[in-house]
DODO-873279 format. One record per residue: chain; x, y, z of N, C-alpha, C, CB in turn; residue number from 1; residue in one letter. Coordinates in nm, 2 decimals, padded with zeros to 4 digits. Glycine has a CB too. Example, Ala and Ser with C-alpha at 12.3 -4.5 7.8 and 13.67 -1.06 7.14 Angstrom:
REM residues 2
@kette A	n.u 01.32	n.v -00.57	n.w 00.78	ca.u 01.23	ca.v -00.45	ca.w 00.78	c.u 01.32	c.v -00.33	c.w 00.78	cb.u 01.13	cb.v -00.45	cb.w 00.90	nr 1	rest A
@kette A	n.u 01.28	n.v -00.22	n.w 00.71	ca.u 01.37	ca.v -00.11	ca.w 00.71	c.u 01.29	c.v 00.00	c.w 00.79	cb.u 01.41	cb.v -00.06	cb.w 00.57	nr 2	rest S
REM end
This chain:
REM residues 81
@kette A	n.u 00.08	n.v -00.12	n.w 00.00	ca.u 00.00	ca.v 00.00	ca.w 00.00	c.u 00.09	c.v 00.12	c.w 00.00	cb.u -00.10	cb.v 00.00	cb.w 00.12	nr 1	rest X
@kette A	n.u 00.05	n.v 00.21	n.w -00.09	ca.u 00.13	ca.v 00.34	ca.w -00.09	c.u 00.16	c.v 00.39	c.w 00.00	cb.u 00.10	cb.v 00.42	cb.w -00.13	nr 2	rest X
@kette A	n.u 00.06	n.v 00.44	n.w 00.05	ca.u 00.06	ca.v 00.54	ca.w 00.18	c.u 00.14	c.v 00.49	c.w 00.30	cb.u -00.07	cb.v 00.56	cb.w 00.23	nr 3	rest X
@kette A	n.u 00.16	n.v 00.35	n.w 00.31	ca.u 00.16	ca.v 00.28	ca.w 00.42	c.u 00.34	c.v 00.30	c.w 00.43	cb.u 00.09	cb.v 00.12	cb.w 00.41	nr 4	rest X
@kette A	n.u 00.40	n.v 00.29	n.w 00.32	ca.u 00.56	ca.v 00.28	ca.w 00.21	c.u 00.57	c.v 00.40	c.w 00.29	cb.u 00.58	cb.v 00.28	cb.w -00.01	nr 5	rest X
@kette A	n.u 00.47	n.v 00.57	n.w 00.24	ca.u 00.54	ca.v 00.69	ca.w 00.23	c.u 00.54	c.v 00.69	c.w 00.42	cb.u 00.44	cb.v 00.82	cb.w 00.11	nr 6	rest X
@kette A	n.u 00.46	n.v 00.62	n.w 00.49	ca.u 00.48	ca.v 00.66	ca.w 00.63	c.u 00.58	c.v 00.59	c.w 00.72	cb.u 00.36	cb.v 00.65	cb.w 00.70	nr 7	rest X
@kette A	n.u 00.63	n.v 00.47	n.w 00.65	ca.u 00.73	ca.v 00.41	ca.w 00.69	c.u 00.85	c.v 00.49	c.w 00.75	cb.u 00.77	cb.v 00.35	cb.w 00.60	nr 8	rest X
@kette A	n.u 00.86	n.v 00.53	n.w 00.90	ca.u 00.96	ca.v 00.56	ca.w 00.96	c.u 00.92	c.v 00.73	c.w 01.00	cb.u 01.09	cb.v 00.52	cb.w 00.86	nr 9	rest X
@kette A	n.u 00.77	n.v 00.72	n.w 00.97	ca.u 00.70	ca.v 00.88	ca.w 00.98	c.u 00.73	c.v 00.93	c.w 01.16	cb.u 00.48	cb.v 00.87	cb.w 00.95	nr 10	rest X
@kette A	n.u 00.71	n.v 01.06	n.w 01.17	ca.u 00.73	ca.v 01.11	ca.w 01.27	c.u 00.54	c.v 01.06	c.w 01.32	cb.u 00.80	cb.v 01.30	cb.w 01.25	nr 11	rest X
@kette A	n.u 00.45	n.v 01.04	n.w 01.25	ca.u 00.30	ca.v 01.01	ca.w 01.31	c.u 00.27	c.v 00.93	c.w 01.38	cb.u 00.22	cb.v 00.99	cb.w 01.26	nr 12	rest X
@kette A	n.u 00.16	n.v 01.00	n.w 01.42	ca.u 00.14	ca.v 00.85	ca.w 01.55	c.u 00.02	c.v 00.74	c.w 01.52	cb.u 00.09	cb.v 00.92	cb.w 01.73	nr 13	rest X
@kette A	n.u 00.00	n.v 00.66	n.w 01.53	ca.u -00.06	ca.v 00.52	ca.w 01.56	c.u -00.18	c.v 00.58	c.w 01.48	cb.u -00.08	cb.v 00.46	cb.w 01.74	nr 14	rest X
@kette A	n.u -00.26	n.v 00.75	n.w 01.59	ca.u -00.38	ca.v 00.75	ca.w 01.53	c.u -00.41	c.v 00.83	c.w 01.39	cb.u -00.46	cb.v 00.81	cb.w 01.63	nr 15	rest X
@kette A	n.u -00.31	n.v 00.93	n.w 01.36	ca.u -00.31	ca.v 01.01	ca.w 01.24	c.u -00.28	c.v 00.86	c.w 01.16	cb.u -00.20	cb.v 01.17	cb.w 01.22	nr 16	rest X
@kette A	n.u -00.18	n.v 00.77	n.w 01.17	ca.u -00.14	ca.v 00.69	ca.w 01.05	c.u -00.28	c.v 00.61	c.w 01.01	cb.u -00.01	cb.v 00.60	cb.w 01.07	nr 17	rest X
@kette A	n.u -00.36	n.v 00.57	n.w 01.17	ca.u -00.48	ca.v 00.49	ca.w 01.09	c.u -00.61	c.v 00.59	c.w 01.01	cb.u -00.57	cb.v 00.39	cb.w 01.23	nr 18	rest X
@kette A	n.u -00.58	n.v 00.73	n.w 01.06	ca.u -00.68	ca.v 00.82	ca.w 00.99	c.u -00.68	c.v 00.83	c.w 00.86	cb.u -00.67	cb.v 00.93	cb.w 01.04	nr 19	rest X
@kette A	n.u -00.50	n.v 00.91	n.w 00.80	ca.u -00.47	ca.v 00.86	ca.w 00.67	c.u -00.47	c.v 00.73	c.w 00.59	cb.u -00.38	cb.v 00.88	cb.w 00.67	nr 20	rest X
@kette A	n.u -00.47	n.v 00.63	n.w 00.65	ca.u -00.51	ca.v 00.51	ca.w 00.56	c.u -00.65	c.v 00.49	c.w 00.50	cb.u -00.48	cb.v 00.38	cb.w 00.64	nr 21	rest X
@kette A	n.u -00.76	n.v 00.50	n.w 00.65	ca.u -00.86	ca.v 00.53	ca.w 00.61	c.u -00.92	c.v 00.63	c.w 00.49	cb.u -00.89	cb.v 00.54	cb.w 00.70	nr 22	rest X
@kette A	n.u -00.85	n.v 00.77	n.w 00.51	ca.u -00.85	ca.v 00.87	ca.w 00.38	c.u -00.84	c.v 00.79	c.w 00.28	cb.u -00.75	cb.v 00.98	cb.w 00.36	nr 23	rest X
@kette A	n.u -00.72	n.v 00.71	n.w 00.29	ca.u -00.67	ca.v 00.66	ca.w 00.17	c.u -00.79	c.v 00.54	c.w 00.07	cb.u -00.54	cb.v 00.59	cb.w 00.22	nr 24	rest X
@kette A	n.u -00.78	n.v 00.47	n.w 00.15	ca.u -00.84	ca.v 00.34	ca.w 00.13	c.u -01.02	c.v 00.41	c.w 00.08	cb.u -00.82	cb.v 00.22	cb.w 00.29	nr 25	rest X
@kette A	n.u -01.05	n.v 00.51	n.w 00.15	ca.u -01.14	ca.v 00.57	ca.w 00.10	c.u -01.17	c.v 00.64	c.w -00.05	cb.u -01.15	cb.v 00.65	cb.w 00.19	nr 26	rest X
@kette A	n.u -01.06	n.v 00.72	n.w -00.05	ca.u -01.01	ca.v 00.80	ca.w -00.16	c.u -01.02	c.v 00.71	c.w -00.31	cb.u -00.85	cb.v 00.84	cb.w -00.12	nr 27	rest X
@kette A	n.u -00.95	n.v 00.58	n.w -00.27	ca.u -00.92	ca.v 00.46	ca.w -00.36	c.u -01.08	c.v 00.41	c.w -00.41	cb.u -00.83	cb.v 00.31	cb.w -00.26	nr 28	rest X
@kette A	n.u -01.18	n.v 00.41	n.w -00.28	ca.u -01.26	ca.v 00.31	ca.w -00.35	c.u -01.38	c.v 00.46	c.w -00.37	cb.u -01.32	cb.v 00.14	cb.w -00.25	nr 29	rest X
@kette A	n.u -01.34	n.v 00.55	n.w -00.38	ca.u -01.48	ca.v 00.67	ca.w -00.44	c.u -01.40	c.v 00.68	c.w -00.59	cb.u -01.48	cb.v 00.89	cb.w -00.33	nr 30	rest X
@kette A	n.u -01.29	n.v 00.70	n.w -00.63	ca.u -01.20	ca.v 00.67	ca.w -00.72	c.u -01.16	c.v 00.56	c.w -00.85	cb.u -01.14	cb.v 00.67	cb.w -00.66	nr 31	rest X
@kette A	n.u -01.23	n.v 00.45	n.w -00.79	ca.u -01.28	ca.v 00.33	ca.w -00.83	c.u -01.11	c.v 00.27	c.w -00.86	cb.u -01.40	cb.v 00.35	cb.w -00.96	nr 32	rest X
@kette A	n.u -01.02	n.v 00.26	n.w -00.79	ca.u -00.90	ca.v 00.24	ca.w -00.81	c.u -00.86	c.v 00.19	c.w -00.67	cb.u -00.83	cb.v 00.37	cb.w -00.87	nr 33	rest X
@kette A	n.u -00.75	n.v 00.05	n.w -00.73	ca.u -00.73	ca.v -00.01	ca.w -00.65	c.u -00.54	c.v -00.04	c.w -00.62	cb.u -00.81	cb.v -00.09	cb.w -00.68	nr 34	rest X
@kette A	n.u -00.52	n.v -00.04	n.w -00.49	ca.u -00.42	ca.v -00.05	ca.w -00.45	c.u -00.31	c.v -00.10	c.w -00.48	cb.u -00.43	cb.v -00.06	cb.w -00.38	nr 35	rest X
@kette A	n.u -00.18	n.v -00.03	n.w -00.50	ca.u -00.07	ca.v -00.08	ca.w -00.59	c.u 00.00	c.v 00.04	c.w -00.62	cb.u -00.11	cb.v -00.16	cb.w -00.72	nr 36	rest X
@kette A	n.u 00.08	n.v -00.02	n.w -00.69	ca.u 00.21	ca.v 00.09	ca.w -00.73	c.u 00.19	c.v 00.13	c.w -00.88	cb.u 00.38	cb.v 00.00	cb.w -00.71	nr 37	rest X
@kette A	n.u 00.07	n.v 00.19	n.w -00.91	ca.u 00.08	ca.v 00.30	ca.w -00.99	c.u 00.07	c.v 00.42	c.w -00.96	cb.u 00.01	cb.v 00.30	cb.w -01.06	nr 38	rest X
@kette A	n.u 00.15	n.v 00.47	n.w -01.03	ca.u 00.21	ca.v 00.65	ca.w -01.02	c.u 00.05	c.v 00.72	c.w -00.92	cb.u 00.23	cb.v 00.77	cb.w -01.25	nr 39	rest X
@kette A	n.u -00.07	n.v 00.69	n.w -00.95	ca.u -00.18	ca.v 00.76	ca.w -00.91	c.u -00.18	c.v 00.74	c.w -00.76	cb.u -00.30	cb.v 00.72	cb.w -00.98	nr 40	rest X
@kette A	n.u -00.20	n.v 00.63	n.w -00.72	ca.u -00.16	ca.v 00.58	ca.w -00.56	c.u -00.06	c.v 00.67	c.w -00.49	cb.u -00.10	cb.v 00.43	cb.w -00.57	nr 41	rest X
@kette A	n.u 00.04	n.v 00.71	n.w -00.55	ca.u 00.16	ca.v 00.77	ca.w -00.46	c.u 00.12	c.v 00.91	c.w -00.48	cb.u 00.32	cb.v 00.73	cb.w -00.52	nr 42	rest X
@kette A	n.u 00.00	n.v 00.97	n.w -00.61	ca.u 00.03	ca.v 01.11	ca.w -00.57	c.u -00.10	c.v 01.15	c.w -00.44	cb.u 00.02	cb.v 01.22	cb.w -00.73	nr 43	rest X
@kette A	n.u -00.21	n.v 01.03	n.w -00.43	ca.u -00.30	ca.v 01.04	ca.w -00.35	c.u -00.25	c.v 01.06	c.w -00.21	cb.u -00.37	cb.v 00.94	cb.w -00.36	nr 44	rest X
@kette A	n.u -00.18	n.v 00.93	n.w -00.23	ca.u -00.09	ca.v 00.90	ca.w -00.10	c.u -00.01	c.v 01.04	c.w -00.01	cb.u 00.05	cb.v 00.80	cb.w -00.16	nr 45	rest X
@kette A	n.u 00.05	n.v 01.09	n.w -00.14	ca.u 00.15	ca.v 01.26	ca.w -00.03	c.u 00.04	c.v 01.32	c.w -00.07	cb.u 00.35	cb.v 01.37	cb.w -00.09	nr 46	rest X
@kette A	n.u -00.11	n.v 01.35	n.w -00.15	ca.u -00.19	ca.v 01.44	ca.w -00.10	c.u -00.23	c.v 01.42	c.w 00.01	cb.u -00.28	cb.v 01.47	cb.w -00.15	nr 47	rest X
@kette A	n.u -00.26	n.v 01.33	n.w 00.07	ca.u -00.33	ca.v 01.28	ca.w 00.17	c.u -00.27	c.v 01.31	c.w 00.33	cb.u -00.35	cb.v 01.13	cb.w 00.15	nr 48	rest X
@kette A	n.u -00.14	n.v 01.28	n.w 00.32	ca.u -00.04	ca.v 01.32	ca.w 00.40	c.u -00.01	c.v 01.43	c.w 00.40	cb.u 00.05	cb.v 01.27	cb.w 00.39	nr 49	rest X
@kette A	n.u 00.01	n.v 01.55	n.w 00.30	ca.u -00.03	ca.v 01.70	ca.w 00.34	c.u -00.13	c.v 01.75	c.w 00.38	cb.u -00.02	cb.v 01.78	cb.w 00.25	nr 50	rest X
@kette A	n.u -00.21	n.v 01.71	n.w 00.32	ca.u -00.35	ca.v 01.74	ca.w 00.41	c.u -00.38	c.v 01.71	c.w 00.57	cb.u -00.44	cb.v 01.66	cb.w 00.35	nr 51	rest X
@kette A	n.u -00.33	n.v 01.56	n.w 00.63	ca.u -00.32	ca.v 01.58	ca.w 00.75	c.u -00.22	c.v 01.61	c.w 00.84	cb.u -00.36	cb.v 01.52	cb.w 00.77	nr 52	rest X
@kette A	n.u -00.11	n.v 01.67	n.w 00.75	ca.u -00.04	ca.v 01.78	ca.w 00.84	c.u -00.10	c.v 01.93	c.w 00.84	cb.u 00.10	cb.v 01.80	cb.w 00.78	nr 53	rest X
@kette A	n.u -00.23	n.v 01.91	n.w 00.80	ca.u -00.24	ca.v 02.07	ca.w 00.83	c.u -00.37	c.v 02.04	c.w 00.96	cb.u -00.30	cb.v 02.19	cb.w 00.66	nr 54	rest X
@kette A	n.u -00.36	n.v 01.95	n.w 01.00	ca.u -00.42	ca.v 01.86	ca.w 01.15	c.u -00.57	c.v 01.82	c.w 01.11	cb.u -00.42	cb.v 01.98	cb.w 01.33	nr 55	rest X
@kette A	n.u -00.58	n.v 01.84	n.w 00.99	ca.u -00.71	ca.v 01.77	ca.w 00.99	c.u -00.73	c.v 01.60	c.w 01.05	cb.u -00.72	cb.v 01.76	cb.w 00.84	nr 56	rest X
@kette A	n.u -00.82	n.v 01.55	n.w 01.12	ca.u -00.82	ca.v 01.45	ca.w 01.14	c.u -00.93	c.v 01.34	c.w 01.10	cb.u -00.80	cb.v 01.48	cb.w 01.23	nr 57	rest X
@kette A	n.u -01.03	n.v 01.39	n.w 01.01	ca.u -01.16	ca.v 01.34	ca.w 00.95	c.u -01.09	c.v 01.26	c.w 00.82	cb.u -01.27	cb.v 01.48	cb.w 00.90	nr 58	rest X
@kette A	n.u -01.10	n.v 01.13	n.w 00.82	ca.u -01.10	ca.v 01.06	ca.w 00.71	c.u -01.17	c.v 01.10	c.w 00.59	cb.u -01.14	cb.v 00.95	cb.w 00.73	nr 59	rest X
@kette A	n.u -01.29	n.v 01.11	n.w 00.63	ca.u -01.37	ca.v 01.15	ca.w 00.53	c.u -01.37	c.v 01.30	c.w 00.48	cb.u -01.49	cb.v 01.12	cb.w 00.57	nr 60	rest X
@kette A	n.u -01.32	n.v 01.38	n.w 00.55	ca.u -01.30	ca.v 01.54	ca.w 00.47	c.u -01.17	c.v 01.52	c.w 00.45	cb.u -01.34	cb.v 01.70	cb.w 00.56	nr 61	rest X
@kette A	n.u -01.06	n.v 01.44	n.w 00.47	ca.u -00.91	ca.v 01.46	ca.w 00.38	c.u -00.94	c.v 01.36	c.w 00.28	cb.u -00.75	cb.v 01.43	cb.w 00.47	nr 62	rest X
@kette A	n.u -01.08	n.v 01.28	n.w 00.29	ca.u -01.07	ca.v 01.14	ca.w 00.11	c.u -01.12	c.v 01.30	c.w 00.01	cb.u -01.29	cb.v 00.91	cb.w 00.08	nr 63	rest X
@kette A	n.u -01.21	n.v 01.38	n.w 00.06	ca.u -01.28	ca.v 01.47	ca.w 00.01	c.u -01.22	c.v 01.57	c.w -00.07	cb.u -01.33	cb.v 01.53	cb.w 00.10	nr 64	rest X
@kette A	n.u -01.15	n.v 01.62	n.w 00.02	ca.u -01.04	ca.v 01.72	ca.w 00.02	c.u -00.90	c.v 01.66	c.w -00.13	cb.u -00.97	cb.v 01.71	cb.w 00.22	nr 65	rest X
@kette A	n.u -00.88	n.v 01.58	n.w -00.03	ca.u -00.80	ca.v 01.49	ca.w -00.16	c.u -00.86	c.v 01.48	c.w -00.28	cb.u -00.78	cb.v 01.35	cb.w -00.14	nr 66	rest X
@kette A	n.u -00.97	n.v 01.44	n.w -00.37	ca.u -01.01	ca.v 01.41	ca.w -00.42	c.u -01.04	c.v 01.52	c.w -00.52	cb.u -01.07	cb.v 01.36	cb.w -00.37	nr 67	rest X
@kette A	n.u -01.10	n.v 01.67	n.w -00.44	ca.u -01.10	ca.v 01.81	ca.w -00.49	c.u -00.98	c.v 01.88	c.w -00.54	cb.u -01.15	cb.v 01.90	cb.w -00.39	nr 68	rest X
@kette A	n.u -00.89	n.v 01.85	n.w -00.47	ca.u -00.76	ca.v 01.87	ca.w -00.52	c.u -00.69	c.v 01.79	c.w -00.64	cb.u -00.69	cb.v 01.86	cb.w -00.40	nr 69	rest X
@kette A	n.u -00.71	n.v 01.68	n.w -00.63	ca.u -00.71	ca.v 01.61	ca.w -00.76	c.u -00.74	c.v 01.68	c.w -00.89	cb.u -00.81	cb.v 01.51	cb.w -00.75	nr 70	rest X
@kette A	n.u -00.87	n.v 01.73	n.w -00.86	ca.u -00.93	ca.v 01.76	ca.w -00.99	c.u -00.88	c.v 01.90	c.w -01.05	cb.u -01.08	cb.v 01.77	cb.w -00.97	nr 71	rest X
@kette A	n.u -00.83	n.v 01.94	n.w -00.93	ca.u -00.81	ca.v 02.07	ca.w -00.89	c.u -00.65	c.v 02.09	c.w -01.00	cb.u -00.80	cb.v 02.09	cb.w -00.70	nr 72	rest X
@kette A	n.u -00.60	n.v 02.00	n.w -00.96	ca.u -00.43	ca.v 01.98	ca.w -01.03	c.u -00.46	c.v 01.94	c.w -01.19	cb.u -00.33	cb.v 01.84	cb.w -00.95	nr 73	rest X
@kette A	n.u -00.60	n.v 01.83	n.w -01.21	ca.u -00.58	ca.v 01.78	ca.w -01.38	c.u -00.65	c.v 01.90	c.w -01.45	cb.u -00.66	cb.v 01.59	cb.w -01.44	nr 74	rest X
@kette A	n.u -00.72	n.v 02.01	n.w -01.38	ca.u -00.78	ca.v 02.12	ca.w -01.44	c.u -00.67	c.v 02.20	c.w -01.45	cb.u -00.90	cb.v 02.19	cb.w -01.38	nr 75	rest X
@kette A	n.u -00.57	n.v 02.22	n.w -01.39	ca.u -00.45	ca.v 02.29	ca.w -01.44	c.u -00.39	c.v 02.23	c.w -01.55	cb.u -00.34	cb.v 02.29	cb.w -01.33	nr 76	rest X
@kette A	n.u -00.35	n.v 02.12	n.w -01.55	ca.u -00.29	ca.v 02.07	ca.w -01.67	c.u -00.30	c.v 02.05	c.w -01.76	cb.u -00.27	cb.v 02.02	cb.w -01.67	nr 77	rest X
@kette A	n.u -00.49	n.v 02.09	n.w -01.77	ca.u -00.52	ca.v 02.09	ca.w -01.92	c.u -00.51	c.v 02.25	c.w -01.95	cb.u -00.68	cb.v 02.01	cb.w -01.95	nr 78	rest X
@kette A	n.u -00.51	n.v 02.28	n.w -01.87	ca.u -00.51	ca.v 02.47	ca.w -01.91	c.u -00.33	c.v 02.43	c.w -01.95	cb.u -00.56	cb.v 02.65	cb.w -01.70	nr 79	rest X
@kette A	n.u -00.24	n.v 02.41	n.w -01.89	ca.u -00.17	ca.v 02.42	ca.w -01.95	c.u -00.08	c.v 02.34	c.w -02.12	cb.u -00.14	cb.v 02.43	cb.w -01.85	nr 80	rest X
@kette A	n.u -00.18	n.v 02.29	n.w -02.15	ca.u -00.14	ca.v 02.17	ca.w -02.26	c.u -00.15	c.v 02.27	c.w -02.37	cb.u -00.24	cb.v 02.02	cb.w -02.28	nr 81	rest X
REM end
């Protein structure tokens, strides 16, 4: 699991890491995408983990959050193509 790799050796504790997984694993299945090592997984993964460094602690508003931001970055990219 991505996320699980990027927290390996994290300064977090027990309860932010099970909060983030939950984001995660959330994120994955609103997303319809499943767990593994494609590039998409790893950029969810460090969104998910910036997001709850800014102390969010709701699974469900950082899968949210994540998700808005997602869209938020491939609407940039097509502006820029």
């Amino acid at each position: 699991m991505a996320i699980l790799q990027l927290l390996k050796g994290s300064a977090f504790d027990p309860e932010q890491i099970k909060v983030m997984t939950e984001a995660y694993e959330a994120t994955l299945k609103s997303l319809h995408l499943k767990a593994g090592t494609d590039p998409i997984n790893e950029i969810i993964a460090k969104k998910i983990v910036n997001i709850a460094q800014t102390n969010e602690r709701d699974p469900k508003r950082i899968s949210a959050r994540t998700i808005n931001e997602l869209g938020q970055d491939l609407g940039r990219q097509r502006l820029m193509q």
